[in-house]
N, C-alpha and C positions, 0 to 999 in steps of 0.2 A: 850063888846069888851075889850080886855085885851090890858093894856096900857106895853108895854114890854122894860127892862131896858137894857141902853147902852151895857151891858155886850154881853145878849142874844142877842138885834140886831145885835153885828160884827160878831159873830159864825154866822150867818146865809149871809152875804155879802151882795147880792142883792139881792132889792128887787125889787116889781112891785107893780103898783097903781091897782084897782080895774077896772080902764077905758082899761089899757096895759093888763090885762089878759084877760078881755073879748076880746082884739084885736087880741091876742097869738090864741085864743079858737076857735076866729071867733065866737063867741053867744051875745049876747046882756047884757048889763049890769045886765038887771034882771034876767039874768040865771045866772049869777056869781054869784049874792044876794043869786039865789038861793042851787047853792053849798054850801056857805059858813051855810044855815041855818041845808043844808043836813049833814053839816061838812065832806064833800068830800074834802073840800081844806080848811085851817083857814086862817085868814088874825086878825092882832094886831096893835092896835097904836101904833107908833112907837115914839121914842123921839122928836122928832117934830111935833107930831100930827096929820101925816096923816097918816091914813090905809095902811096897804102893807102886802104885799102875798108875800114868796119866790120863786126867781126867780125860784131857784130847784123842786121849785112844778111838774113845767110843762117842756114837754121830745117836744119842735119843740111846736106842735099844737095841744098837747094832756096831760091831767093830768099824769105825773109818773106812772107807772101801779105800783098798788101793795100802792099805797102811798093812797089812802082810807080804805082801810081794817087795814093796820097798825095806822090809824088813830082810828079808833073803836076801833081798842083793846086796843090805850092806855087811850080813855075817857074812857072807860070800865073799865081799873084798878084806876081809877081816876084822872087820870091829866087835866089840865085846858090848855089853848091853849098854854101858854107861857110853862109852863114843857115840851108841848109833841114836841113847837119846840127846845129848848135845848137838848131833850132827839135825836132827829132827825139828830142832828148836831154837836154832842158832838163826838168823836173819841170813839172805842169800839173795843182794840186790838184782841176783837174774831173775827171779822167780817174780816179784821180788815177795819180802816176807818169807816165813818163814819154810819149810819143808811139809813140816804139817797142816800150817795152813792152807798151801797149795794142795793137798788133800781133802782137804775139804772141803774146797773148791773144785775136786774131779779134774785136778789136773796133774792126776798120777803120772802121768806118761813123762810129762818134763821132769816130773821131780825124780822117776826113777833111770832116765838120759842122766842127772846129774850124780847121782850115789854109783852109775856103771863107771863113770869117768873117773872114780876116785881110785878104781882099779888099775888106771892103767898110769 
C-alpha cells in the first residue's frame, strides 16, 4: 500500500474509507478488498494513516466507467498507485481538464489514447 504525500492527497480532494465505498457499491467489505487486489479501484495511505479511495472513483453506485481499463494501461506503462493518481487528477489542456473528469464525461477513449502515449 502506497503511502501518498500531502501534495498528491489535495489534487485528489475527497476521499472515502474502504467501509463508505463498499456502502456507495452496496458489496461487502471483501469485494472492495477484492477490487482493490483486481486493481479495478486503488486505495493509498493517506497522511494520516488511514486508507482511502477517491471519491471520484465511483459515478452514484457504480465504479466511473472507463476508470479500470484506464487503470491497466497505466500499470502497464508502469506507474505505481500514487503516479497513476496524480496522473488521474493533474489538469491536461488536451482533454482539457482533468483525466478523470474526461471519465466522466465517457470520454474514456481519449483519455486512455493519452496514458498509451506515455508508454512510448
Amino acid at each position: 500500500m502506497t503511502q501518498i504525500d500531502p501534495v498528491a492527497d489535495a489534487l485528489v480532494g475527497k476521499w472515502l474509507s474502504l467501509p463508505e465505498v463498499a456502502g456507495r457499491l452496496g458489496i461487502p467489505s471483501s469485494r472492495v478488498k477484492q477490487l482493490l487486489r483486481d486493481r479495478k479501484i486503488i486505495a493509498v495511505t493517506r497522511p494520516g494513516g488511514e486508507r482511502g479511495v477517491p471519491d471520484a472513483f465511483l459515478d452514484g453506485g457504480q465504479i466511473v466507467k472507463g476508470l479500470c481499463g484506464t487503470l491497466t494501461v497505466l500499470f502497464d506503462c508502469g506507474f505505481d498507485e500514487e503516479e497513476a493518481l496524480r496522473w488521474l487528477f493533474t489538469a491536461d489542456e488536451t482533454l482539457p481538464g482533468t483525466p478523470i473528469e474526461a471519465l466522466y464525461k465517457r470520454r474514456g477513449t481519449e483519455v486512455n489514447r493519452r496514458a498509451q502515449a506515455l508508454a512510448f
